[in-house]
TORZAKE-777207 format. One line per field, with one value per residue (C-alpha): x, y, z; residue in three letters; residue number from 1. Coordinates in pm, whole numbers. Example, Ala and Ser with C-alpha at 12.3 -4.5 7.8 and 13.67 -1.06 7.14 Angstrom:
2
xx = (1230, 1367);
yy = (-450, -106);
zz = (780, 714);
residuo = (ALA, SER);
num = (1, 2);
***
This chain:
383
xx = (2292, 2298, 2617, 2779, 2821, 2468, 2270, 1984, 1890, 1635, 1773, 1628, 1838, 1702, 1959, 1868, 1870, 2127, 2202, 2594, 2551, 2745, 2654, 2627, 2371, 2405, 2100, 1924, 1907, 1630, 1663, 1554, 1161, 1223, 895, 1051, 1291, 1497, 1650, 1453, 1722, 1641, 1893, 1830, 2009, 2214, 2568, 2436, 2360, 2705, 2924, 2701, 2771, 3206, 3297, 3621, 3682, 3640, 3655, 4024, 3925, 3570, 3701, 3454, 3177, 2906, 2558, 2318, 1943, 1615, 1405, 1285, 1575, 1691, 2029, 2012, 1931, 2196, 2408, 2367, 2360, 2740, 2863, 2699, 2911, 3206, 3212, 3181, 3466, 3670, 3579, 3657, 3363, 3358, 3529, 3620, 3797, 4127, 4102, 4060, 4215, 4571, 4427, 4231, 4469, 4195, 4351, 4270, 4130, 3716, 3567, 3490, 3202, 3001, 3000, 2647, 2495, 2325, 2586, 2289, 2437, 2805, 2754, 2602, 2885, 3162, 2993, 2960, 3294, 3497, 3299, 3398, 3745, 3721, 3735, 4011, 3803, 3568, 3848, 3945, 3644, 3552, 3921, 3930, 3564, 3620, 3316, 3156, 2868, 2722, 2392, 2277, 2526, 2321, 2204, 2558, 2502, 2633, 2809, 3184, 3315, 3142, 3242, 3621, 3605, 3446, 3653, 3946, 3812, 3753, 4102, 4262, 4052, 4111, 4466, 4451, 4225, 3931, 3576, 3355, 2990, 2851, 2466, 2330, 2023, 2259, 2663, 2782, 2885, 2523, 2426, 2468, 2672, 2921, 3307, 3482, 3793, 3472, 3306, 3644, 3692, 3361, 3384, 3782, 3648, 3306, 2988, 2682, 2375, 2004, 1718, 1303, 1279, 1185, 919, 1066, 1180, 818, 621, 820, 775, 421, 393, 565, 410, 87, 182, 310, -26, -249, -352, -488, -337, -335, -156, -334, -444, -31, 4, -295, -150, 225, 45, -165, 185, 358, 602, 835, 696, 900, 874, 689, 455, 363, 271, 40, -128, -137, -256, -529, -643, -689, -879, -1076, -1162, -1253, -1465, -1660, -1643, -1579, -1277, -1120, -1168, -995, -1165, -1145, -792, -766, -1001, -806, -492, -573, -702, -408, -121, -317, -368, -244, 88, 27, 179, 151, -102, -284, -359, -428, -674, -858, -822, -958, -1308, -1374, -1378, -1539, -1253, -1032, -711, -532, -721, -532, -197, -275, -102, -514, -555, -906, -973, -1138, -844, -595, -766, -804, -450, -288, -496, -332, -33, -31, -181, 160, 389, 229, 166, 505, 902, 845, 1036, 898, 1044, 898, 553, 622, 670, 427, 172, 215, 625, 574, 851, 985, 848, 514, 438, 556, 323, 52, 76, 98, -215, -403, -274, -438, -738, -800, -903, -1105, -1302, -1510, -1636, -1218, -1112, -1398, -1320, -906, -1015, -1244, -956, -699, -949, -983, -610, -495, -765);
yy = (120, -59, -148, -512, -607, -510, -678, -924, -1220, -1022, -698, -474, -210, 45, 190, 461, 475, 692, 722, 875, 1190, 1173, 873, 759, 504, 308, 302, 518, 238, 282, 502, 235, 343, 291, 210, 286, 520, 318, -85, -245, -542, -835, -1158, -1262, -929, -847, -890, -626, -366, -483, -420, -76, 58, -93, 15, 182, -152, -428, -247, -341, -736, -642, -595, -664, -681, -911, -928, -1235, -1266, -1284, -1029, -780, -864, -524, -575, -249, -27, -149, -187, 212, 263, 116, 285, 648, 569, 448, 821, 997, 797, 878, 1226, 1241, 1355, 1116, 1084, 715, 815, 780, 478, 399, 634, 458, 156, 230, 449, 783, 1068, 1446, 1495, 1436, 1133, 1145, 909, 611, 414, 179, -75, -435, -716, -627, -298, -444, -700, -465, -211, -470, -635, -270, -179, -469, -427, -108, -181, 87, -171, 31, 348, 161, -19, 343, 438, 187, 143, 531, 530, 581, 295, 94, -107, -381, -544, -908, -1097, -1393, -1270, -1277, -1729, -1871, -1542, -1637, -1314, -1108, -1275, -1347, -939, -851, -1090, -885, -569, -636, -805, -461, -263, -500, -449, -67, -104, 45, -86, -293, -382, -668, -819, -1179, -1348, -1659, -1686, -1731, -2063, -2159, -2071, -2306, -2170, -1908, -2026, -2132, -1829, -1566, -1746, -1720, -1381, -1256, -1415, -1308, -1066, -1032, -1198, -1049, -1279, -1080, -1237, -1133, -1024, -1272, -1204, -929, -717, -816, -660, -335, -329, -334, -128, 130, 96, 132, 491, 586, 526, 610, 305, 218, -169, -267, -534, -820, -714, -677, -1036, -1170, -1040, -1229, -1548, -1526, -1581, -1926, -1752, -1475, -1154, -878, -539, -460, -760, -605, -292, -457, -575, -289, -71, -314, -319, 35, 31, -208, 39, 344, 114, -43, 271, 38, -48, -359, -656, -993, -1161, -881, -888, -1264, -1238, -922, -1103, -1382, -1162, -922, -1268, -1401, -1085, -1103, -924, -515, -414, -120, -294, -410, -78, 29, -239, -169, 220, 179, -47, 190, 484, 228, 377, 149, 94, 201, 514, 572, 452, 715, 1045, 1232, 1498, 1463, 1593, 1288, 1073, 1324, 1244, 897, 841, 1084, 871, 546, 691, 785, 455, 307, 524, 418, 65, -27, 18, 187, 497, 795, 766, 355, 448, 756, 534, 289, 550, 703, 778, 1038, 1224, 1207, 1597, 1536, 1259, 1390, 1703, 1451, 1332, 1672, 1765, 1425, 1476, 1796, 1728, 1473, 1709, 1867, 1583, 1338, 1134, 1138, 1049, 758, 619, 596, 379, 171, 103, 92, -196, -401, -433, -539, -800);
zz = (1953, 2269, 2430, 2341, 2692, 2802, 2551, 2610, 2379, 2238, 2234, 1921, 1790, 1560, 1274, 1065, 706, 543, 201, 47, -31, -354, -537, -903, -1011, -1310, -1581, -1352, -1110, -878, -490, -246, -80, 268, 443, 787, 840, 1006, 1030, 1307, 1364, 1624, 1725, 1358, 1261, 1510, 1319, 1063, 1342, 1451, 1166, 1070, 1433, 1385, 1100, 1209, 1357, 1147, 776, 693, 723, 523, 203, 19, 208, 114, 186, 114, 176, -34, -169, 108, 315, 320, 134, -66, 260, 447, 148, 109, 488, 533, 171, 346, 670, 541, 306, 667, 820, 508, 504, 844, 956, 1240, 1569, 1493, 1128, 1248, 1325, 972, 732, 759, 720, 406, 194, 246, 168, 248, 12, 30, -85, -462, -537, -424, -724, -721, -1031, -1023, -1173, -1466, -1475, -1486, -1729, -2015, -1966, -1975, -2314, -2484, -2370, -2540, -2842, -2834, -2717, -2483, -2157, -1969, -1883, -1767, -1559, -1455, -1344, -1115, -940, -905, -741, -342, -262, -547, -456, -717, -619, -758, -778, -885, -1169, -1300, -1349, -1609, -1755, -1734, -1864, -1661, -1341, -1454, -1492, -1194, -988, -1124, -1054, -663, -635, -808, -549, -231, -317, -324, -6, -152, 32, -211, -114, -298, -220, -363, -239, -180, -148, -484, -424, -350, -676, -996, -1295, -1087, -1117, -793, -839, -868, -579, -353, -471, -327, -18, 82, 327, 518, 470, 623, 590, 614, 738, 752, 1111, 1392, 1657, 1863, 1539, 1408, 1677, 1687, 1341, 1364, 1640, 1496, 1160, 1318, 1456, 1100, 958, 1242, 1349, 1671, 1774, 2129, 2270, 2295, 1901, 1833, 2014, 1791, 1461, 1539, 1568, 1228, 1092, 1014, 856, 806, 665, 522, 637, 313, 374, 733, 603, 359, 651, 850, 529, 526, 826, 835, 462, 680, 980, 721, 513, 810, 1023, 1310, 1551, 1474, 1629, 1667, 1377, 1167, 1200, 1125, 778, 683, 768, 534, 281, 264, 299, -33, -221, -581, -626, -657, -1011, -1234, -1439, -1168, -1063, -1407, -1440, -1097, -1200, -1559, -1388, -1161, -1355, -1677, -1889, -2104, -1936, -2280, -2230, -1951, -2067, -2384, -2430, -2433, -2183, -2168, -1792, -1658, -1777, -1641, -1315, -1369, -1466, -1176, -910, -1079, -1038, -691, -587, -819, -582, -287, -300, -521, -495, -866, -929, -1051, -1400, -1395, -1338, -1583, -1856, -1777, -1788, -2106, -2155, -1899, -1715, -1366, -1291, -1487, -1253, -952, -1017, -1103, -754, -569, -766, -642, -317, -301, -446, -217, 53, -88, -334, -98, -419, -581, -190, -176, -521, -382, -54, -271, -525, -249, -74, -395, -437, -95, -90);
residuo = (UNK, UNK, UNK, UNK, UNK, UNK, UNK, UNK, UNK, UNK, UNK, UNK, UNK, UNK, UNK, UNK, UNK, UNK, UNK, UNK, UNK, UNK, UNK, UNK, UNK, UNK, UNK, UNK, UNK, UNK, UNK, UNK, UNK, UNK, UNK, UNK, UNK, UNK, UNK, UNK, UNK, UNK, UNK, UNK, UNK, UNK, UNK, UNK, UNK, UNK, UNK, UNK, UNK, UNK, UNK, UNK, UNK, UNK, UNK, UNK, UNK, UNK, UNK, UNK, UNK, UNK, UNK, UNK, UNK, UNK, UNK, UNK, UNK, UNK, UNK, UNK, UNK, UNK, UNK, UNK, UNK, UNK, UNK, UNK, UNK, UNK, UNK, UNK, UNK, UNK, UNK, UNK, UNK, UNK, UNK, UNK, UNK, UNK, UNK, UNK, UNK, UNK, UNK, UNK, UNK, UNK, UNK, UNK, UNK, UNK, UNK, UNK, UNK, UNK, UNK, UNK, UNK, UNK, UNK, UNK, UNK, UNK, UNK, UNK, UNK, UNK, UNK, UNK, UNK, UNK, UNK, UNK, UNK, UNK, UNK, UNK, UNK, UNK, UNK, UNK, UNK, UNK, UNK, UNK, UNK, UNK, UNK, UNK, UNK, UNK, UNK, UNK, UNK, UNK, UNK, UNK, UNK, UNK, UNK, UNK, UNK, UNK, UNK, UNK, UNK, UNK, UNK, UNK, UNK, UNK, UNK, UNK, UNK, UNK, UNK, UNK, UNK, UNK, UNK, UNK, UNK, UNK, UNK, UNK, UNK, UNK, UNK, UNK, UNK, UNK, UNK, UNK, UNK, UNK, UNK, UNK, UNK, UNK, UNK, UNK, UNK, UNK, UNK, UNK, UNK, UNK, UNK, UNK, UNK, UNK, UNK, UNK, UNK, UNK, UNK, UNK, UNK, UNK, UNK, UNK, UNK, UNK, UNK, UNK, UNK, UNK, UNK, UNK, UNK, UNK, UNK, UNK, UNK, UNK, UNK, UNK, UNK, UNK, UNK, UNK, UNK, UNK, UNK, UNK, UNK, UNK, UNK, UNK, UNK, UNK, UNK, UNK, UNK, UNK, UNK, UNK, UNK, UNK, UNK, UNK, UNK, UNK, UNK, UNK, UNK, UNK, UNK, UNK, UNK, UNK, UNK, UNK, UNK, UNK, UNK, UNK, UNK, UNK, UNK, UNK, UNK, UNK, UNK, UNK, UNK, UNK, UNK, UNK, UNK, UNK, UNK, UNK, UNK, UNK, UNK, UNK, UNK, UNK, UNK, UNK, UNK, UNK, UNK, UNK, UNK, UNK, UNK, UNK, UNK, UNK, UNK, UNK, UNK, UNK, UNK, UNK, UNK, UNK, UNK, UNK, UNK, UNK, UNK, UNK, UNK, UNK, UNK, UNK, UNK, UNK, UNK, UNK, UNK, UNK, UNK, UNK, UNK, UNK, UNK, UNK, UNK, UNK, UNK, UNK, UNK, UNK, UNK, UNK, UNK, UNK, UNK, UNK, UNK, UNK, UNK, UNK, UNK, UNK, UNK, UNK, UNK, UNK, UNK, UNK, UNK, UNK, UNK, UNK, UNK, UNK, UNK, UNK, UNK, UNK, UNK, UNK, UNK, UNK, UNK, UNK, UNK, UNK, UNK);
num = (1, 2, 3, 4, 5, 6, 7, 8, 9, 10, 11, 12, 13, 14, 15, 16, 17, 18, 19, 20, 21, 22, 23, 24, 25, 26, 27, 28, 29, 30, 31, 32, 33, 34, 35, 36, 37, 38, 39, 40, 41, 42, 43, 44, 45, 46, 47, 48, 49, 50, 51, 52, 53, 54, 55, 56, 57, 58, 59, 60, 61, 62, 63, 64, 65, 66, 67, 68, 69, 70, 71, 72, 73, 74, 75, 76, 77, 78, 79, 80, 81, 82, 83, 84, 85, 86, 87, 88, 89, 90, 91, 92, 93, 94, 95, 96, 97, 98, 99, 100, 101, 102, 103, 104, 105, 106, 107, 108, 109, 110, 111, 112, 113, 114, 115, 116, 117, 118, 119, 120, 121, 122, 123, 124, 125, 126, 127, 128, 129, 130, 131, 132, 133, 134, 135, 136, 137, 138, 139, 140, 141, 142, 143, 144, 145, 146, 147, 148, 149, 150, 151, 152, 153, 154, 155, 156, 157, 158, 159, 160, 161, 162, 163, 164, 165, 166, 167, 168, 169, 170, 171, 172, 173, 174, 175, 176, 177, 178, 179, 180, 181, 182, 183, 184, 185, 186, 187, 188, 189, 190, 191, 192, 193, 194, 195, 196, 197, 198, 199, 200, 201, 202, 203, 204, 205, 206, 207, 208, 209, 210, 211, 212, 213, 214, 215, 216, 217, 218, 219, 220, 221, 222, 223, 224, 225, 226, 227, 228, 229, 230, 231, 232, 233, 234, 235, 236, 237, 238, 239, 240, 241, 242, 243, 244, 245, 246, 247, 248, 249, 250, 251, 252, 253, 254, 255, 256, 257, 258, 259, 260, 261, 262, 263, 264, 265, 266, 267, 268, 269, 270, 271, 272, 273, 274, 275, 276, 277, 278, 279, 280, 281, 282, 283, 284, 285, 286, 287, 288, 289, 290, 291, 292, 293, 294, 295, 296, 297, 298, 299, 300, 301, 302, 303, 304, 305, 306, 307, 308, 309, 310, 311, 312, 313, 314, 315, 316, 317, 318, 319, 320, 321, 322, 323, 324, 325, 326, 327, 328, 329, 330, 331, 332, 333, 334, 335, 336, 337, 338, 339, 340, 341, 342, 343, 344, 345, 346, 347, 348, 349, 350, 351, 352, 353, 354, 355, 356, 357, 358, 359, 360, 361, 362, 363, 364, 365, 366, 367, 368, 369, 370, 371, 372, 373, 374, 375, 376, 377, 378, 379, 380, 381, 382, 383);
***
């Protein structure tokens, strides 16, 4: 990261993604897909970059840490990115570590867990526990976990219970100086049906807002999205691109674009030009949204199978083809895990689609008609 005192206004830093390496997900809460391997983070960003590069710094007065932004934001990344760092500095694996471990009661022994679920996650354990009147393991567990993160916050409105509990739970762990990440699309307070102490509560410590990136962090984006999928872009086509947009586009969005534009260079078998780039622009900014049965359905007409077919349990060969290609379109076109699409598709498992996709990858090499029927699939659902 670039040094504070020799920054410029628009100044991009690049953070990459990192994950803890010991981590427990609730409900078999999805891994984040990271599209880039890294956080490109402009002006609009900059305090994130800042407090992922400071941790040693500014942890004690971050407790918790909150993160706000909408969908696409990036919340979970960084979320995971600062819970992965924070495990180093406590580990001590770090030069910067002792400037935390007084600070933060670590011990020396290693870090135990990073302890992640939504507020989904939270509130369905906390109702099954006091039914069960079992609510103090679960108590245990999450003030003996070294990081806990819990994602969505607004999805805990208008559930008193759950919030009077979790409010209690991050007090006990800010008091025992144990990091808590939290993420919301808005503060807490912003959001109708969340009590004022459970609003307070959240905000006692940092508050890290996320926003799309602006124009800089756009055209890096692009530009280096365009290398990751082969792309050819020059400037003035870069330049041309950033001004199609009124808005704010998600890194996600952007790559729909770019994945476009290059369906729309093998297609046409031509180099793109300005006003190809404007149509496909348009095309690819009004697309319908990409979902599992989306790409069943565009699957299921190409092949003139029955998307049930495909959905079935029958290992018929051309649906076992049919249904892999589905699938690897689902993995790369959505945030869907491997168990999601898995039981979209049939109840299958997490290895029985991943060899599904191997086998399709493969395939593809070798089968001009199988490769042809993907970019003609792939083209009908980004437009």
């Amino acid at each position: 990261m670039t040094n504070q005192s020799t920054r410029t206004d628009n100044q991009i830093d690049s953070i990459p993604f990192e994950r803890p390496k010991d981590w427990i997900r609730r409900r078999d809460a999805p891994k984040p897909h990271h599209i880039l391997p890294y956080f490109i983070a402009g002006p609009e960003n900059r305090l994130s970059a800042f407090v992922s590069e400071s941790l040693a710094k500014i942890l004690p007065d971050a407790n918790p840490l909150l993160l706000t932004g909408t969908t696409g934001a990036g919340k979970t990344s960084i979320a995971l990115l600062i819970a992965a760092r924070i495990s180093q500095l406590l580990n001590k694996l770090t030069p910067e570590c002792d400037l935390i471990t007084s600070e933060v009661g670590a011990s020396s022994e290693p870090i135990s867990n990073v302890l992640y679920m939504t507020s989904n996650d939270f509130h369905r354990e906390y109702s099954e526990n006091v039914a069960a009147d079992i609510l103090q393991s679960m108590r245990e567990t999450i003030q003996q976990s070294s990081i806990w993160i819990v994602e969505d916050l607004h999805h805990l409105q208008e559930k008193y219970s759950a919030q009077e509990e979790l409010a209690l739970r991050i007090e006990g762990r800010t008091l025992a100086n144990k990091p808590t990440l939290l993420t919301s699309n808005l503060r807490p307070s912003e959001i109708a049906g969340m009590k004022p102490d459970f609003c307070s509560r959240c905000v006692e410590g940092l508050t890290i807002p996320l926003q799309y990136p602006g124009y800089e962090a756009s055209r890096q984006i692009i530009t280096e999205l365009s290398m990751r999928h082969d792309l050819t872009l020059d400037d003035e086509s870069i330049l041309h691109l950033l001004s199609l947009s009124t808005a704010k586009s998600s890194v996600r969005e952007l790559d729909s674009i770019i994945r476009s534009l290059v369906l729309w260079s093998k297609v046409n078998d031509a180099p793109l030009t300005l006003d190809a780039i404007t149509n496909t622009y348009h095309s690819a900014s009004h697309q319908q949204p990409i979902t599992l049965s989306r790409i069943c359905a565009l699957v299921a007409k190409h092949f003139k199978i029955k998307r049930s077919d495909i959905r079935s349990h029958s290992r018929k060969q051309s649906l076992v083809r049919a249904r892999s290609l589905a699938m690897l379109i689902a993995r790369k076109f959505t945030t869907k895990t491997m168990m999601q699409i898995g039981d979209y598709f049939g109840g299958r498992d997490h290895t029985t689609v991943l060899h599904a996709i191997r086998t399709t990858e493969q395939r593809l090499k070798k089968d001009r008609v199988l490769s042809e029927a993907m970019e003609k699939i792939e083209l009908e659902l980004v437009s």
